[in-house]
C-alpha positions in Angstrom: 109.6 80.2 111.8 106.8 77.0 111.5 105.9 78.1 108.2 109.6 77.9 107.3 110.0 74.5 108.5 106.7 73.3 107.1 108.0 74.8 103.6 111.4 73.1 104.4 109.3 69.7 104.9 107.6 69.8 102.2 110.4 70.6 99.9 111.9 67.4 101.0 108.8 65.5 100.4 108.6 66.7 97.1 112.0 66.1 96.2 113.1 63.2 97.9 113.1 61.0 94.6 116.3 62.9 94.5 117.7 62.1 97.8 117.0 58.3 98.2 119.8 55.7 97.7 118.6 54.4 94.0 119.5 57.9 92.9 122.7 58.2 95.1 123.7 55.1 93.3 122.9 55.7 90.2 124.9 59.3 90.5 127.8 57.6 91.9 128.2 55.3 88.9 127.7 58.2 86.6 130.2 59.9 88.6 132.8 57.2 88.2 132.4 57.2 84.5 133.3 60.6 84.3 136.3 60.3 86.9 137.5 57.3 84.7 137.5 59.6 81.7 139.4 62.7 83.5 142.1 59.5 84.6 142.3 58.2 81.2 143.0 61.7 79.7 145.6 62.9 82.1 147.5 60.0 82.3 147.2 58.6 78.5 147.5 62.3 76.8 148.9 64.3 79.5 151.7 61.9 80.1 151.3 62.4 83.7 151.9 58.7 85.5 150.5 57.2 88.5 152.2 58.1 92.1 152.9 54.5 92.6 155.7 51.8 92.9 158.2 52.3 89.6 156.8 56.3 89.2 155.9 56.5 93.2 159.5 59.2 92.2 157.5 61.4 89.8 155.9 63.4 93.0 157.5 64.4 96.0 157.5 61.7 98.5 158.0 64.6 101.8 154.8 62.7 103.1 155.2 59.5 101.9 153.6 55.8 104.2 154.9 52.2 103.8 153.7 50.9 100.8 152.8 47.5 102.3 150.4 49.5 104.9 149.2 52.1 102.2 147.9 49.4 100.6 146.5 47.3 103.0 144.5 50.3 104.7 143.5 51.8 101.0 141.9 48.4 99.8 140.8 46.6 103.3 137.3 49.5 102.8 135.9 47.7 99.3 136.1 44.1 101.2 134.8 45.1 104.6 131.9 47.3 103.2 130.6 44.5 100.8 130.8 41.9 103.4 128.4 44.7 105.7 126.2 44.6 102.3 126.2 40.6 102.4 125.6 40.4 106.3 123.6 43.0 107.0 119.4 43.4 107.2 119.5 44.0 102.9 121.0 40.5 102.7 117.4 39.2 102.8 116.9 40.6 98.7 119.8 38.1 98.3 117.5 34.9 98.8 115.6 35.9 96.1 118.2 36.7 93.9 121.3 34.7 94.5 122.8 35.7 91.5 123.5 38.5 93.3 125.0 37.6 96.3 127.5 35.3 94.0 128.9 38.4 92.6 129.0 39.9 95.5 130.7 37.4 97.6 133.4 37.0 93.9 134.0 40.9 94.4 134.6 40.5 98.1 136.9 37.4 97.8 139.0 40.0 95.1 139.5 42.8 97.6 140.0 40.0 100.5 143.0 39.0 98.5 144.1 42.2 97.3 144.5 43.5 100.9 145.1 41.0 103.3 147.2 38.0 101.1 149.2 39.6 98.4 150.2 42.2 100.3 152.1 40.2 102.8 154.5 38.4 99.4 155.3 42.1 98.3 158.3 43.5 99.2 158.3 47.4 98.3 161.7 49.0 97.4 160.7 52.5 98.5 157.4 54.3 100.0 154.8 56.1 98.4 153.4 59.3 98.3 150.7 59.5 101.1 148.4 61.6 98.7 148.8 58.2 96.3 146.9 55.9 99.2 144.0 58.2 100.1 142.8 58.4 97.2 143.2 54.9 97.1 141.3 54.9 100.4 138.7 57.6 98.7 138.0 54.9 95.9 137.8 52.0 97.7 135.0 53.4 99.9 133.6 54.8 96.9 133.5 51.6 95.2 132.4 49.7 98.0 129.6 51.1 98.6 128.6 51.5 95.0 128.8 47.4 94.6 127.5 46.9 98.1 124.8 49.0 97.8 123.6 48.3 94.1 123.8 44.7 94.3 122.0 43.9 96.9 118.7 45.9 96.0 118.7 45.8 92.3 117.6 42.9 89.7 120.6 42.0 87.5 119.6 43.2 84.2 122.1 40.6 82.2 120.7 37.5 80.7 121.2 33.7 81.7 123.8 33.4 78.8 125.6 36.8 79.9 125.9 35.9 83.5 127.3 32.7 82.7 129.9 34.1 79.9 131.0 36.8 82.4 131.8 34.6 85.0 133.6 32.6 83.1 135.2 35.2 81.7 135.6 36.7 85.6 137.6 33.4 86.5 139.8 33.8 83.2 140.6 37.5 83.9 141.1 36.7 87.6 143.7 33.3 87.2 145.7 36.0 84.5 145.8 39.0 87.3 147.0 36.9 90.1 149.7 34.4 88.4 151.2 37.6 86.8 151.1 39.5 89.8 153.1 36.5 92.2 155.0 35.9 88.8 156.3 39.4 89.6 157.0 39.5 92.5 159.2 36.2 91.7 161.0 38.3 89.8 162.0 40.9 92.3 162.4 37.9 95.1 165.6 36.9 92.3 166.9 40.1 91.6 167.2 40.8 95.4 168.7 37.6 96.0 171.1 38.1 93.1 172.3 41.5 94.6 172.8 40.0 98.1 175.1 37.1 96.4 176.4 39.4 94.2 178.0 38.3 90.7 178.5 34.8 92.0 181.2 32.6 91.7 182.8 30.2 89.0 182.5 30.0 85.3 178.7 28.8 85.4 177.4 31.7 87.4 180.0 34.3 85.4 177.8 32.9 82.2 174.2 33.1 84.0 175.0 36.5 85.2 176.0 37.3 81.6 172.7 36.1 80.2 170.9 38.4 82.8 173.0 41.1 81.9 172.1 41.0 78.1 168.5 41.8 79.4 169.3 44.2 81.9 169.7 48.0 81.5 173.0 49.5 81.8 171.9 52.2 84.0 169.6 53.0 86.5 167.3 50.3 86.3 169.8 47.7 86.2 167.9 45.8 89.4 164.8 45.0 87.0 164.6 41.9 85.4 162.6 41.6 82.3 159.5 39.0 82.3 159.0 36.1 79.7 156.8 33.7 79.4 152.9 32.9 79.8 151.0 35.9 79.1 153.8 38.3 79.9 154.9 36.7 76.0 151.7 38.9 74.7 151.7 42.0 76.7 153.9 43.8 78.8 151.0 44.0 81.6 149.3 40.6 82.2 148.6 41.9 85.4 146.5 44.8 84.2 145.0 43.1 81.3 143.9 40.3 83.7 142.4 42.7 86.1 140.2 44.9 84.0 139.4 41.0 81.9 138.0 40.2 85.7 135.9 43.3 86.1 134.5 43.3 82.2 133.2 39.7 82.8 131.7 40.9 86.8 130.0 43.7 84.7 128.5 41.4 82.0 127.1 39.1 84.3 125.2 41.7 86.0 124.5 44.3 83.4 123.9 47.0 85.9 125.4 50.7 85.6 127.2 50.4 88.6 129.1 47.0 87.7 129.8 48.7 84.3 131.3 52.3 86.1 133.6 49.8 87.9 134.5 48.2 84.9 135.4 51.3 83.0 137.0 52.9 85.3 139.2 50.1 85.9 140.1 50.1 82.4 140.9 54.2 82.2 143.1 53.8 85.3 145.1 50.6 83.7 145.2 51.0 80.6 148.0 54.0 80.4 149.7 52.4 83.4 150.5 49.6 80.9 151.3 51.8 77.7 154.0 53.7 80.6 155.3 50.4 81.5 155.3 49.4 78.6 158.0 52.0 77.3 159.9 51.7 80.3 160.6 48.3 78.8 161.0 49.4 75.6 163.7 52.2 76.3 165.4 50.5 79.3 166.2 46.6 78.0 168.1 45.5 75.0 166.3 43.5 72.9 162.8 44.0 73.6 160.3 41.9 71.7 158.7 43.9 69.3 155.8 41.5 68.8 154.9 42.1 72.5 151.6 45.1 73.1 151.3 46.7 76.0 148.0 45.7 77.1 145.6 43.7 74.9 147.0 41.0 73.4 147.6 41.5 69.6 146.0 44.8 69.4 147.8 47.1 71.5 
């Protein structure tokens, strides 16, 4: 029995190279790659959408949770574990490299946002499939740790002139994301007030609701209201182009693997959302402009 827990000790010795955080990391963002490419297939070629908000419907919603308190408890883990990261004993590689703890503290002020302040100005029409929000919760873990964990015990390997550029270009994405997103939700504040007043009264609200209604669908998604104006004049998604715009710039200012993973997986999760809402415009409002892309501006 001794000799098989010396052998059992020694194999761990010899292999613990394998075990150790750096590689855990490393496989992680590897990991997330390849779970960004799987996402990307099946929902850009498989045609298979998202279980959330407009296509929450698409899968059975028998277990289904608030989608104000889905959110809040699937994002809440990426903020709370990178604040651990900036706080805890490992925040002592941070004085030597405050580059790091910058991007840190920029991708826990994100997920600070994202689940306890824009949460609270939604207003969800329906729940969402519980299935939808822990894998949320599985992600946002993931991720946390990933950024927590990689950033505060590895060099940045981006250049003076790349760090700078991506966090201007981090600030860029970031201003696009959020006014789209509150922009939104603008939108769904008037719609809901419009149904509660109904059609109005008088000649001048008879022609405003007439002006809406040339916009509007005709049938089941006749409570949307089509947006116009700033970027939403370029691309159906401004919200999702300003998001993954955000994460590209946080990955070229640090030039790490695990930065880049959350990047690209950002970008195969988005980008069919937006072609899917995209045609959802396209097939449900009258005069659509046909100048407008569904993602990137001017390209597609």
């Amino acid at each position: 029995m001794s000799s098989i827990f010396q052998m059992g000790l020694q194999y761990y010795h010899d292999n613990s190279n394998w075990l150790n955080e750096p590689f855990l990391v490393t496989f992680l963002a590897y990991f997330m790659i390849i779970s960004g490419a799987i996402t990307f297939s099946v929902e850009q070629f498989l045609k298979v959408p998202a279980a959330y908000g407009r296509f929450a419907h698409t899968f059975s919603t028998q277990f289904s949770i608030n989608s104000k308190v889905g959110w809040i408890v699937q994002e809440a883990p990426s903020f709370i574990i990178a604040v651990y990261y900036l706080s805890s004993a490992e925040s002592r590689f941070f004085n030597s490299n405050p580059r790091n703890r910058l991007l840190l503290m920029l991708f826990s002020l994100h997920y600070f946002h994202r689940s306890f302040i824009f949460p609270m100005f939604t207003k969800p029409k329906r729940p969402n499939p519980f299935i939808t929000h822990v894998l949320g919760f599985i992600f946002c873990v993931w991720n946390g740790y990933l950024q927590g964990a990689s950033l505060s015990r590895n060099e940045l390997s981006s250049s003076s002139t790349f760090y700078y550029l991506g966090l201007v270009i981090f600030w860029t994405g970031a201003i696009i994301n959020i006014k789209s997103d509150y922009y939104l939700i603008s939108l769904r504040t008037k719609r809901d007030r419009k149904i509660k007043n109904g059609n109005g009264n008088g000649s001048g609200d008879n022609e405003k609701t007439k002006r809406d209604d040339d916009y509007a669908t005709k049938s089941r998604t006749s409570d949307y209201i089509m947006p116009e104006g700033g970027f939403f004049d370029f691309v159906s998604c401004p919200n999702y182009f300003g998001e993954t715009l955000e994460w590209f710039g946080y990955a070229l200012a640090s030039g790490c693997i695990g930065q880049w993973a959350f990047a690209f997986f950002t970008f195969a999760n988005l980008a069919p959302r937006a072609v899917q809402y995209h045609q959802f415009y396209k097939t449900n409002f009258k005069n659509y402009p046909k100048q407008r892309k569904a993602y990137i501006p001017f390209v597609w």
